[in-house]
ZANU-811133 format. One line per 2 residues: number of its first residue (from 1); for each residue x, y, z of N, C-alpha, C. Coordinates in nm, 2 decimals, padded with zeros to 4 digits. Example, Ala and Ser with C-alpha at 12.3 -4.5 7.8 and 13.67 -1.06 7.14 Angstrom:
1 = 01.32/-00.57/00.78/01.23/-00.45/00.78/01.32/-00.33/00.78; 01.28/-00.22/00.71/01.37/-00.11/00.71/01.29/00.00/00.79
END
This chain:
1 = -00.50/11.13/07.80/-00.46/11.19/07.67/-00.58/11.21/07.58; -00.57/11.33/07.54/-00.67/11.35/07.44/-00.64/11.39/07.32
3 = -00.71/11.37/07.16/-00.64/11.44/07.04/-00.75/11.58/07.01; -00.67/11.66/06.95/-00.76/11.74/06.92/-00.71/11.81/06.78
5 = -00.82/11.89/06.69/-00.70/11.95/06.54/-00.75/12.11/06.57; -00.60/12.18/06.54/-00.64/12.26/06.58/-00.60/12.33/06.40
7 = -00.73/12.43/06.37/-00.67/12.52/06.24/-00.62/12.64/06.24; -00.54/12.69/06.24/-00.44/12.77/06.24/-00.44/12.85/06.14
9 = -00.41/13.01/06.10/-00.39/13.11/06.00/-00.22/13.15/06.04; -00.16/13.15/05.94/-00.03/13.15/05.96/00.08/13.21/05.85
11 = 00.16/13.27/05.85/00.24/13.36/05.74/00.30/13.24/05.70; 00.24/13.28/05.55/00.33/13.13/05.45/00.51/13.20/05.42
13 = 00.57/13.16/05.53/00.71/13.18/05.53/00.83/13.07/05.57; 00.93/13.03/05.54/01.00/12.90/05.64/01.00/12.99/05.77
15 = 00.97/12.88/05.83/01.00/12.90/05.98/00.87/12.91/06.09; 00.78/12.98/06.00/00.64/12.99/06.07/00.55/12.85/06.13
17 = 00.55/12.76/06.06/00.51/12.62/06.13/00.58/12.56/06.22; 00.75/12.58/06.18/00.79/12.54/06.34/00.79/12.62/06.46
19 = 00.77/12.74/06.45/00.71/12.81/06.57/00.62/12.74/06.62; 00.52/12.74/06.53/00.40/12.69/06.61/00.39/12.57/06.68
21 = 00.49/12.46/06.62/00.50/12.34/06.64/00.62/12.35/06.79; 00.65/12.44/06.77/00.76/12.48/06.92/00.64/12.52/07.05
23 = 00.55/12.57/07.01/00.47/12.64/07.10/00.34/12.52/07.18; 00.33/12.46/07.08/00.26/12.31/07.09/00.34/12.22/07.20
25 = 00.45/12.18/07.17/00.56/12.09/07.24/00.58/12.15/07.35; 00.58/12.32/07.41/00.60/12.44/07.55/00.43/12.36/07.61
27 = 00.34/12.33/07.56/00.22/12.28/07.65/00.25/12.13/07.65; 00.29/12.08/07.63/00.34/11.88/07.62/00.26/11.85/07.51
29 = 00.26/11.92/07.38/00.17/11.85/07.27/00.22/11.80/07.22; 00.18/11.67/07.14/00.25/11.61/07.02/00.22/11.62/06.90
31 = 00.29/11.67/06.77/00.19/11.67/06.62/00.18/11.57/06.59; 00.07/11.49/06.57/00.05/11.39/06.49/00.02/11.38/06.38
33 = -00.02/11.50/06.29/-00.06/11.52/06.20/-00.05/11.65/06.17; -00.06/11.69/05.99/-00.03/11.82/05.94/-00.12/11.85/05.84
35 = -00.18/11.89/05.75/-00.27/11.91/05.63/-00.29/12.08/05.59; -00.25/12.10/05.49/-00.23/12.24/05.44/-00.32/12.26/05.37
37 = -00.47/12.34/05.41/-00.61/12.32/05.38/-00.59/12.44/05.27; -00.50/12.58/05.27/-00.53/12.68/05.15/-00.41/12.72/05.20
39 = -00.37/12.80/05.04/-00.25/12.88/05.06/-00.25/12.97/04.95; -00.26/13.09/04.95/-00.29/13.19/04.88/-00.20/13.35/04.99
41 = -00.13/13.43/04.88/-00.15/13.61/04.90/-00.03/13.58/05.03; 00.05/13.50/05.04/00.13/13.54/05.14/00.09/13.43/05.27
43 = -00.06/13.34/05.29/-00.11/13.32/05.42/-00.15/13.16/05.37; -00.12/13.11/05.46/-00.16/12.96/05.48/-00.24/12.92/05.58
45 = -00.34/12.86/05.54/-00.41/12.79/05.68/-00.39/12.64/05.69; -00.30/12.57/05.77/-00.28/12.47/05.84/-00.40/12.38/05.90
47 = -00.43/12.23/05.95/-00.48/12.16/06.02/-00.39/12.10/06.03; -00.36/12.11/06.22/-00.27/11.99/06.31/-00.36/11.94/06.37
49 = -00.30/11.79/06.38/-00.41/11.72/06.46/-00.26/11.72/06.60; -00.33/11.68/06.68/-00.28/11.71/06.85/-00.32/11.65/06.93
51 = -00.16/11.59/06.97/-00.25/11.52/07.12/-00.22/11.58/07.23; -00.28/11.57/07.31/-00.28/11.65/07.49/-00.28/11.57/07.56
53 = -00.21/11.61/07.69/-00.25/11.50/07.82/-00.34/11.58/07.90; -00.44/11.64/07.81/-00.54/11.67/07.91/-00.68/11.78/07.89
55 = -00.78/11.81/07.86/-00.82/11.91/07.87/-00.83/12.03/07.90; -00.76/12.06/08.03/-00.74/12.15/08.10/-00.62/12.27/08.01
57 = -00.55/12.18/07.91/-00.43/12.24/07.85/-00.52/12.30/07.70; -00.56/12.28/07.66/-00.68/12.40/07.51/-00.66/12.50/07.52
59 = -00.72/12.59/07.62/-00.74/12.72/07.62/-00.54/12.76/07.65; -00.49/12.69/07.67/-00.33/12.75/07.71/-00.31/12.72/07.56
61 = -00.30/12.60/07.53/-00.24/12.56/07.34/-00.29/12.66/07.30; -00.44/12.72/07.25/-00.44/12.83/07.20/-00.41/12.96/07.20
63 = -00.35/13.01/07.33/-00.31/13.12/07.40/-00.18/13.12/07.36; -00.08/12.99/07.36/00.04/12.97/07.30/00.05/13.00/07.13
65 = 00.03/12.90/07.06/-00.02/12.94/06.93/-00.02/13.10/06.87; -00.17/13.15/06.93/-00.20/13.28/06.94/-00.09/13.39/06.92
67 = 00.03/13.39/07.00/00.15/13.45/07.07/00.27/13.44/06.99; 00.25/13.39/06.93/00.39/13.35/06.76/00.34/13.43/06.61
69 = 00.40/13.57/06.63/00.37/13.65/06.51/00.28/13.64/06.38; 00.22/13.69/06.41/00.14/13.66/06.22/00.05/13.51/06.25
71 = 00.06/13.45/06.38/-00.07/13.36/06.32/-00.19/13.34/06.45; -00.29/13.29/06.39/-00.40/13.30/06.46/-00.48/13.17/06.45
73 = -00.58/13.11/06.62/-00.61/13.04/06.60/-00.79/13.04/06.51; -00.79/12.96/06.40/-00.95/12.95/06.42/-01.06/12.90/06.46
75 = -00.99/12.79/06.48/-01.08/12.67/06.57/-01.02/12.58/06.60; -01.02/12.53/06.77/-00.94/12.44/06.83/-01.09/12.30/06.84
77 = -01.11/12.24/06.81/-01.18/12.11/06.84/-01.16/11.95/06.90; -01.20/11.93/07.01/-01.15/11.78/07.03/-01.22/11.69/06.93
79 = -01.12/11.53/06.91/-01.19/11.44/06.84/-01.13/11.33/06.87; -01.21/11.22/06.87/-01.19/11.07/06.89/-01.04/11.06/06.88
81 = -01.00/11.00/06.97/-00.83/10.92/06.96/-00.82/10.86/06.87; -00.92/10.79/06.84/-00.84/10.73/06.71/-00.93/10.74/06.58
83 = -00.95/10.93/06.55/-01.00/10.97/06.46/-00.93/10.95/06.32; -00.94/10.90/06.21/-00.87/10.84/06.07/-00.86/10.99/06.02
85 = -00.74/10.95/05.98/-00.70/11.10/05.90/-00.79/11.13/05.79; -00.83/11.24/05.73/-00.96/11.28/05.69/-00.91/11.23/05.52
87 = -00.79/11.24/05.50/-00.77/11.20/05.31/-00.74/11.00/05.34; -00.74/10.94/05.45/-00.74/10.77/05.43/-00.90/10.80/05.42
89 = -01.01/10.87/05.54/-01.12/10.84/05.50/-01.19/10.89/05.39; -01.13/10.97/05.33/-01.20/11.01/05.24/-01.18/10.89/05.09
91 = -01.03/10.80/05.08/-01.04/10.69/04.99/-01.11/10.57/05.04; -01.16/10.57/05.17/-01.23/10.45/05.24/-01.39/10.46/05.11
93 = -01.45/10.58/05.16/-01.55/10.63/05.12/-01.53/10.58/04.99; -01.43/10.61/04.90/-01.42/10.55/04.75/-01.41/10.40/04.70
95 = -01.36/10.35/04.82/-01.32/10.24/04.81/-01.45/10.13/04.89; -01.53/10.22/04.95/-01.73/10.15/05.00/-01.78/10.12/04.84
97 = -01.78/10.30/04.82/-01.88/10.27/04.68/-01.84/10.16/04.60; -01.69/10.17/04.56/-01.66/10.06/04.43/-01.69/09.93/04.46
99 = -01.66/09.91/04.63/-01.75/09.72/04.64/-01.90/09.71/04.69; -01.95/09.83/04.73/-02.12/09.81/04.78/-02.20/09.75/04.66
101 = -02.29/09.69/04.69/-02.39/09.68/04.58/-02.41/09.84/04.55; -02.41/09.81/04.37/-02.47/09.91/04.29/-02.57/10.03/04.34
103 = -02.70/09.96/04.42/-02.84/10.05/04.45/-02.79/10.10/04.60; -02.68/10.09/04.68/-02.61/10.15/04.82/-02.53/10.24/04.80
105 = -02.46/10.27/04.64/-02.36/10.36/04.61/-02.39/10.48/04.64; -02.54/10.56/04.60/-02.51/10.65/04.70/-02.54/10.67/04.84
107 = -02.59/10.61/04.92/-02.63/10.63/05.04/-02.49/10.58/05.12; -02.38/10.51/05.10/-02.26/10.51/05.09/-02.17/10.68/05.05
109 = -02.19/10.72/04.96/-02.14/10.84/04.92/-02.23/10.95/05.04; -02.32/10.95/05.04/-02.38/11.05/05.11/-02.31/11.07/05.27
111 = -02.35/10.93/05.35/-02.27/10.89/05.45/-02.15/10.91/05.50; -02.03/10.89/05.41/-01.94/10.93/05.35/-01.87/11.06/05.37
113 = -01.96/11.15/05.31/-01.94/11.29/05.28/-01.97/11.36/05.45; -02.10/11.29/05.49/-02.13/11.32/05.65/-01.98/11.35/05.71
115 = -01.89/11.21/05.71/-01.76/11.23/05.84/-01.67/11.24/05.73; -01.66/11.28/05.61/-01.50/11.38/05.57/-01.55/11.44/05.60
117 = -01.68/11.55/05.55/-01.70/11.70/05.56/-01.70/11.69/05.69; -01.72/11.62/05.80/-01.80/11.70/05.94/-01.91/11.75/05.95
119 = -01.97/11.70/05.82/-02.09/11.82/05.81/-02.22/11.79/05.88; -02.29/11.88/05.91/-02.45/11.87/05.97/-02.53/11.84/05.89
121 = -02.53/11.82/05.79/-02.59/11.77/05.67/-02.56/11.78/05.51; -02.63/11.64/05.42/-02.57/11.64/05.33/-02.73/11.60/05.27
123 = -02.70/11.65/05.12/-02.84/11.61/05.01/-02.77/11.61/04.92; -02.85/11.51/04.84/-02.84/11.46/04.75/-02.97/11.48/04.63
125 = -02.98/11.56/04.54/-03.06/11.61/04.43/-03.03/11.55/04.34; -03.19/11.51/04.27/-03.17/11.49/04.09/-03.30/11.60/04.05
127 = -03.28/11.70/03.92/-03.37/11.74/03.89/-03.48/11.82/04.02; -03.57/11.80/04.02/-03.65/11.91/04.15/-03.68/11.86/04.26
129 = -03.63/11.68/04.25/-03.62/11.60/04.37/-03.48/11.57/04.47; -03.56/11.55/04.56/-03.45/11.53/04.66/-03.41/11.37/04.70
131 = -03.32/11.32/04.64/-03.33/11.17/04.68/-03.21/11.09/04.80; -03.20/11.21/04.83/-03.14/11.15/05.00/-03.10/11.25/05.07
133 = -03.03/11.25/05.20/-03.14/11.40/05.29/-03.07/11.31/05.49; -02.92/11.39/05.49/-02.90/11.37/05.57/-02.91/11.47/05.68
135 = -02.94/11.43/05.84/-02.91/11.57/05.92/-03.06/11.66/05.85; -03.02/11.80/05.91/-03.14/11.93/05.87/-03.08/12.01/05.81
137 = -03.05/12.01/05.68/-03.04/12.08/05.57/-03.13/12.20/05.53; -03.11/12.29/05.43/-03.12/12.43/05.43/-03.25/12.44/05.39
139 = -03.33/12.52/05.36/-03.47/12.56/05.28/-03.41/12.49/05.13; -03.52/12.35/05.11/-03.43/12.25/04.98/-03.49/12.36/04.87
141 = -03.60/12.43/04.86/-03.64/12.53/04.72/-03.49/12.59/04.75; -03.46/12.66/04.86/-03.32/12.74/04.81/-03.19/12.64/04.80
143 = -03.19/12.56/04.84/-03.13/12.49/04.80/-03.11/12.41/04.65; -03.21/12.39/04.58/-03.26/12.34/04.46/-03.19/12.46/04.41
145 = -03.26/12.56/04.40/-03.21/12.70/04.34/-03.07/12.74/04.34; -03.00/12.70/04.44/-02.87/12.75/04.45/-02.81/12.70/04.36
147 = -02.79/12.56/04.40/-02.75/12.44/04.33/-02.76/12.46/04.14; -02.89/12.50/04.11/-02.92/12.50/03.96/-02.83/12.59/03.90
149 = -02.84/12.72/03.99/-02.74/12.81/03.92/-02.59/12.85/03.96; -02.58/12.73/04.01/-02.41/12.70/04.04/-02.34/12.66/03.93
151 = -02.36/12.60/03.78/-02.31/12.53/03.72/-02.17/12.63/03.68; -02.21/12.76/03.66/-02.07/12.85/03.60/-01.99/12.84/03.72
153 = -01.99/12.73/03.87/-01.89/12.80/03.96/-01.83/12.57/03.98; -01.76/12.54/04.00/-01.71/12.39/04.05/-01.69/12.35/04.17
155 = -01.75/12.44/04.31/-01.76/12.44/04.40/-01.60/12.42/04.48; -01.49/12.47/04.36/-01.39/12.50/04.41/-01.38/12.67/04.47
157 = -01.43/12.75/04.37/-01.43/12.87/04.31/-01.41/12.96/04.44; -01.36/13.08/04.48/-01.37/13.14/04.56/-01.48/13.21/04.62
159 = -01.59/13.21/04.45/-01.73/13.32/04.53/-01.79/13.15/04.60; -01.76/13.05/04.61/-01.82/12.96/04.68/-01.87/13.00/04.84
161 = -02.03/12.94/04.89/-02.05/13.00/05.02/-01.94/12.92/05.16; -01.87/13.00/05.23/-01.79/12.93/05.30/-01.84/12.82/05.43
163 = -01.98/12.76/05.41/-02.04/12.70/05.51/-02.13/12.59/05.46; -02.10/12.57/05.33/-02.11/12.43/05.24/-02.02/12.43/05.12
165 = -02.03/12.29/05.03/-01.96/12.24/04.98/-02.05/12.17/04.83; -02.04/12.16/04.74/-02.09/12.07/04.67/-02.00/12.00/04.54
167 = -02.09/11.92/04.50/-02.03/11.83/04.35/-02.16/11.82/04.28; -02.08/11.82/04.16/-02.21/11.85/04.02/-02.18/11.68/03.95
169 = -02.26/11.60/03.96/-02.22/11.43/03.90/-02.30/11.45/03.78; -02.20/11.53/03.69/-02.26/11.55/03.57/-02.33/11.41/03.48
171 = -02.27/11.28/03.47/-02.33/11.15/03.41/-02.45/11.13/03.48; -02.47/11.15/03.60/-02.57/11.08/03.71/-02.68/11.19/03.69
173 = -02.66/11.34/03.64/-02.80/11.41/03.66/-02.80/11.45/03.79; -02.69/11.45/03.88/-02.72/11.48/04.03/-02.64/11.60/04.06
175 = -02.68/11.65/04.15/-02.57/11.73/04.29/-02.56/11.67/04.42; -02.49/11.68/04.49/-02.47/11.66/04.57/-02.42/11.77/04.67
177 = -02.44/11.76/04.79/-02.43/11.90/04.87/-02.42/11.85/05.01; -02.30/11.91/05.10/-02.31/11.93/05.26/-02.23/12.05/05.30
179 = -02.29/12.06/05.37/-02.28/12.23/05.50/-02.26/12.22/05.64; -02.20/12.31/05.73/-02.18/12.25/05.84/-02.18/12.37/05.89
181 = -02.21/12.48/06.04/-02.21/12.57/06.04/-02.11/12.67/06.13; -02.03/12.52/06.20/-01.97/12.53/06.29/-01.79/12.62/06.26
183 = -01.73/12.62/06.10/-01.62/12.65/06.10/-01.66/12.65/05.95; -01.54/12.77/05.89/-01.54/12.73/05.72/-01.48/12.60/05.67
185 = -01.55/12.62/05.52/-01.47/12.49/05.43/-01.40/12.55/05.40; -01.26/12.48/05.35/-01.14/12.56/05.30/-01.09/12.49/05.16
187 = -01.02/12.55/05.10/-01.02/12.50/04.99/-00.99/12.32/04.95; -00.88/12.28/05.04/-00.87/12.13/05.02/-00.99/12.03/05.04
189 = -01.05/12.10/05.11/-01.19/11.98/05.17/-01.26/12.01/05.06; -01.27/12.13/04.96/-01.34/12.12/04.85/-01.31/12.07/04.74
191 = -01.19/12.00/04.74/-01.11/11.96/04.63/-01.11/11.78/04.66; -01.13/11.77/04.80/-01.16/11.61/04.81/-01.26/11.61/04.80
193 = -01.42/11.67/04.83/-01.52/11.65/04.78/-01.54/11.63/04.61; -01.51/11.76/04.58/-01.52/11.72/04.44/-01.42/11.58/04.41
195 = -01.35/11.54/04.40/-01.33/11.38/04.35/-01.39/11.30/04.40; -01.43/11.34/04.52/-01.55/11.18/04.57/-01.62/11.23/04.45
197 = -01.70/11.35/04.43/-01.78/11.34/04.34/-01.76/11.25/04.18; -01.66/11.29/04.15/-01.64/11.21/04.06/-01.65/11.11/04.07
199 = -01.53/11.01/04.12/-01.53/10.89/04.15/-01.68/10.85/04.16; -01.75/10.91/04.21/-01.92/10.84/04.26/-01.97/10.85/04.10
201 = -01.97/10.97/04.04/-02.05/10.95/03.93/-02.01/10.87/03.84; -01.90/10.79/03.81/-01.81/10.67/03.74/-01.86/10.60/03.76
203 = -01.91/10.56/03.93/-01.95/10.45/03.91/-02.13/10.45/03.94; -02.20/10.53/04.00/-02.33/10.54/03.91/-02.42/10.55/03.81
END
């Protein structure tokens, strides 16, 4: 048995998720999970997490999927069996900083942001320094730069770049930032980042 999440583009209409969830169960899948990452203009993008009895069955789940009007897959990925749903670990992460010692809070938050986002890397800026620095991050001048002149946007915003993520910890003097190159961010993973951010700068 294996789990896997697969993200899905799908007509925000009744009926269209249980298709897909019909099409999942025609290969022996089971949902074990659901998360509605954006919904905007008619279209929803979905995260199911999925178990399989097998590898060999992916390229069919998607082919299935695929085959049910109006939706499409965007990325099928395997992950740990007993991968934690991404919004318990995302209050884990809140719930490190509030009992770490004080001077671990962010290298905890950074950490943190690593396995919600998925990301390939994460930094952490004050001013024209860089005070933490996970994974290989972007050119940090363009990064510094980005960042500076992000303030008119909340890294919810739509002109946001679809292949990172940030939080502005306005009290702390920081940003914070991770990117990943493998799939977009979608609107909910930007909306749980931004409250880690918060949360973190409360308690920094």
């Amino acid at each position: 048995m294996i789990t896997v999440v697969v993200r899905v583009w799908m007509p925000d209409r009744p009926g269209a998720l249980g298709q897909v969830a019909s099409r999942i169960g025609a290969v022996r899948g089971d949902v074990l999970g659901i998360e509605i990452l954006e919904q905007g203009a008619g279209r929803a993008i979905d995260e199911l997490t999925v178990a399989l009895p097998g590898e060999e069955l992916i390229s069919l789940l998607s082919a299935e999927i695929d085959d049910v009007d109006g939706v499409s897959v965007e990325n099928i990925r395997q992950v740990d069996i007993d991968r934690i749903d991404t919004n318990l670990a995302a209050l884990a992460v809140g719930a490190a900083m509030a009992e770490c010692d004080p001077d671990d809070r962010l290298e905890v938050l950074c950490s943190g942001l690593q396995r919600v986002v998925e990301a390939d890397w994460v930094v952490a800026m004050r001013g024209g320094d860089t005070v933490a620095e996970y994974g290989e991050a972007p050119e940090l001048a363009w990064l510094q730069a980005f960042l500076a002149g992000s303030e008119h946007l909340d890294g919810i915003d739509d002109a946001a770049p679809s292949d990172m993520v940030w939080a502005h910890l306005v009290a702390s003097g920081m940003y914070v930032a991770a990117g990943r190159a493998e799939r977009p961010i979608h609107e909910r993973e930007r909306v749980r980042v931004s409250l880690l951010g918060r949360l973190a700068d409360a308690l920094l």
